[in-house]
C-alpha positions in Angstrom: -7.2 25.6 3.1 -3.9 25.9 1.6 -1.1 22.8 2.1 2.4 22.5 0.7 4.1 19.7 1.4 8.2 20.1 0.8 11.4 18.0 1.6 13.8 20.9 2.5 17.0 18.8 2.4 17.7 19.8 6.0 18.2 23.0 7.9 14.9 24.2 7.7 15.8 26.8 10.3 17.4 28.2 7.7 14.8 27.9 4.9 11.9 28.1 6.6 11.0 31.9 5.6 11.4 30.5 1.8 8.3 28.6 2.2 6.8 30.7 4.9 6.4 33.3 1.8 3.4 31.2 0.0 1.4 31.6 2.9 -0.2 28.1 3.7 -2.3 26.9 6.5 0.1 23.4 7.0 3.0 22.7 6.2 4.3 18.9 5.4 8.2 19.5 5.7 10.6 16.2 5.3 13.8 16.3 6.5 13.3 18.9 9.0 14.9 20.1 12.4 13.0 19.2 15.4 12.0 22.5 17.0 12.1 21.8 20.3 16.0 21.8 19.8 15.5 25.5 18.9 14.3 27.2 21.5 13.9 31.2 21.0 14.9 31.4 18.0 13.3 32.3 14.6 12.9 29.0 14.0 10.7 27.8 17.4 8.4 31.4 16.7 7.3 30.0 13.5 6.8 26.4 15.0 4.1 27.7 17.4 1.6 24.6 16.6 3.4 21.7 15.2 3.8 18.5 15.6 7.3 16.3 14.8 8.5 12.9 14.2 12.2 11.8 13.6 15.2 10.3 14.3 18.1 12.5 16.2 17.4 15.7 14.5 15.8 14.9 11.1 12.8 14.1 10.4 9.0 15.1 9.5 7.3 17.8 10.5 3.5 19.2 10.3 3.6 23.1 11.2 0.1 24.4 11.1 -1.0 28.4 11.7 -2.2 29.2 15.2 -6.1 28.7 14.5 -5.8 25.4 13.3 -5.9 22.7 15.6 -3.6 19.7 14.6 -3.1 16.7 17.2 -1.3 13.3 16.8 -3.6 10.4 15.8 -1.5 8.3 17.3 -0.9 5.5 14.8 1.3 2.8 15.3 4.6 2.4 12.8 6.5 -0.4 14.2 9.7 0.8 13.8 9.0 2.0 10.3 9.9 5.7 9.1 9.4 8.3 9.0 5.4 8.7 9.2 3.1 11.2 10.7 -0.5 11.2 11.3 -2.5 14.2 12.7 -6.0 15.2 13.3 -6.9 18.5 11.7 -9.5 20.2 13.1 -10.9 17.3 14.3 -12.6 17.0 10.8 -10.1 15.0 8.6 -6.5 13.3 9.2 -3.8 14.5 7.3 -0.9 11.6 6.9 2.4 13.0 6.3 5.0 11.0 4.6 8.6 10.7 3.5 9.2 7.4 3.0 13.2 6.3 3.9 14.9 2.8 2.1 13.4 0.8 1.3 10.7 3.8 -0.3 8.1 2.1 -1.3 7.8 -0.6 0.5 8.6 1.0 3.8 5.4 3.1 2.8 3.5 0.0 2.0 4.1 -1.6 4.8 2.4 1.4 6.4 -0.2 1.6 4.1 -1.4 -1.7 5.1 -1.1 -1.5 9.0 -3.8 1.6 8.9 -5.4 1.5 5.1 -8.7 0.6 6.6 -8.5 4.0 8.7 -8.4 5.9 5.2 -11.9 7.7 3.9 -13.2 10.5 1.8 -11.3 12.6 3.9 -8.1 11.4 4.2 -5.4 13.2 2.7 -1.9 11.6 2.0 0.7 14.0 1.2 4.4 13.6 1.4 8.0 12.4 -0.3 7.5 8.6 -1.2 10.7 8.8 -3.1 8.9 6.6 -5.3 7.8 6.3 -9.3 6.0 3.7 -11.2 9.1 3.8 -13.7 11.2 1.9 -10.8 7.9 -0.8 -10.7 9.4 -4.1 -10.1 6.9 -6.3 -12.0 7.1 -9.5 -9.8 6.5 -7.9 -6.6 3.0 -6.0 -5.0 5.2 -3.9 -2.8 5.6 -1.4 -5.7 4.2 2.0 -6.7 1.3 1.0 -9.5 0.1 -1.4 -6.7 -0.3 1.3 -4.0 -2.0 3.5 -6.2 -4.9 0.8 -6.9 -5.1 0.3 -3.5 -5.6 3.8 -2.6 -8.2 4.6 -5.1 -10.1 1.8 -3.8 -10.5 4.3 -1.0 -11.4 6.8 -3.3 -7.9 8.4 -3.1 -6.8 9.4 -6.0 -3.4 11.5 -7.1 -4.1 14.9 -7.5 -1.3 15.9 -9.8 -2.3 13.3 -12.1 -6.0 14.3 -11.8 -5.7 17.9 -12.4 -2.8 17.3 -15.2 -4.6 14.3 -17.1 -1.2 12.5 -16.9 -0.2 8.8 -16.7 1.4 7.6 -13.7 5.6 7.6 -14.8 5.1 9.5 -17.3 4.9 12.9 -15.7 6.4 16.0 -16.7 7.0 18.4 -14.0 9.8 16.5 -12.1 9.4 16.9 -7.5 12.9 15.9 -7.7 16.5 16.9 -9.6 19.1 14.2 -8.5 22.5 16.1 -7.1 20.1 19.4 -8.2 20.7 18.6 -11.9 18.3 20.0 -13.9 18.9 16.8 -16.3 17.9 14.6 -13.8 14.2 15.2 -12.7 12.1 12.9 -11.6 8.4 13.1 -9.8 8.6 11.5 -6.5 6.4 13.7 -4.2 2.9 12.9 -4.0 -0.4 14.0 -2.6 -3.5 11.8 -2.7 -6.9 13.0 -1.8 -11.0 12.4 -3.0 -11.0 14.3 -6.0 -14.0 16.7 -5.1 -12.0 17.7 -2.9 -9.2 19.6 -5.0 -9.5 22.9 -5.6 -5.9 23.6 -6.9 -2.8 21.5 -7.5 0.5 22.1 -8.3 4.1 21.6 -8.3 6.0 25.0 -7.4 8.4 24.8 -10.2 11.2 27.1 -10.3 14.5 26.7 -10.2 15.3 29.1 -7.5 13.9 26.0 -5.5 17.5 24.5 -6.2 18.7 26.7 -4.1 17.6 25.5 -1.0 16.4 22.2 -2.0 17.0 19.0 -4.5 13.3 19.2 -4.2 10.2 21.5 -5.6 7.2 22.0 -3.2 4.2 21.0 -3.7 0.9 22.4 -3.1 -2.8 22.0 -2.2 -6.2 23.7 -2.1 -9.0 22.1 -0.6 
């Protein structure tokens, strides 16, 4: 199973055949349309089995083909955004993220309200807008501390398992502030059991800046 997870800086209705191209079984997209507001068009044929979250008319959404099954688990966020958790196949749950101010520690927050719903087949995927370079040492509610709690659950980052990097000190950037190539930074994350991966990567190209400040990313399992 193939799923890429991409902030599309809005108008996905637009963008949506970008993506469509690498051919994945879900889609993760952040700052998305909801397609209920676009009925018969392009956009609502390819949304035949989603499932959306937002606020107005951006948000997060989790497209998935026809044959897969995808429904909503239904947990609580308590006014925090923007967070979606689905049911795939009735097999695993697949928790979309794009974490909005105050990033990290609106995901935290999260994190703990349904961390003891996470197992071996959990797989967090998503736009934490969030790097352990921006670690504020006196405080949990930071990036190095959700990590550790995660791999407690045997979640572990998959770009830094298959690269063999450090955590903030990555060198394919998610992320080019203003779309300067100058300005990368890795923000976007996916974390799964590691016998799980089968590939990992970050779709780096710079034709990405085209439609996007950010680069897709992408999973095998």
């Amino acid at each position: 199973m193939r799923i890429i997870s991409w902030n599309c800086n809005g108008k996905f209705r637009e963008k949506f055949k970008k993506i469509k191209e690498w051919n994945a079984d879900i889609y993760v997209i952040q700052e998305c349309e909801n397609p209920q507001n676009y009925i018969d068009t392009a956009y609502s044929d390819f949304a035949k089995n989603y499932i959306w979250n937002g606020e107005k008319n951006k948000g997060l959404g989790i497209f998935a083909k026809e044959n897969i099954s995808i429904e909503r688990n239904g947990w609580e966020s308590n006014c925090l955004r923007i967070f979606l958790s689905v049911k795939v196949n009735q097999d695993f749950d697949l928790l979309g993220v794009w974490a909005c101010k105050p990033y990290i520690r609106e995901y935290y927050a999260y994190q703990c309200m349904h961390i003891e719903k996470f197992n071996d087949k959990t797989i967090i995927i998503g736009d934490f807008n969030s790097n352990k370079i921006w670690d504020k040492t006196h405080s949990v509610k930071n990036h190095t501390h959700v990590v550790k709690e995660l791999e407690r659950k045997n979640l572990t980052s998959a770009y830094h398992y298959i690269y063999h990097e450090k955590q903030g000190e990555e060198k394919q950037p998610t992320f080019f502030l203003y779309r300067h190539l100058d300005k990368g930074y890795h923000i976007d994350h996916c974390f799964i059991k590691e016998d799980r991966i089968k590939n990992y990567q970050v779709l780096h190209s710079r034709s990405w800046l085209d439609y996007s400040d950010h680069m897709p990313i992408l999973l095998e399992i």
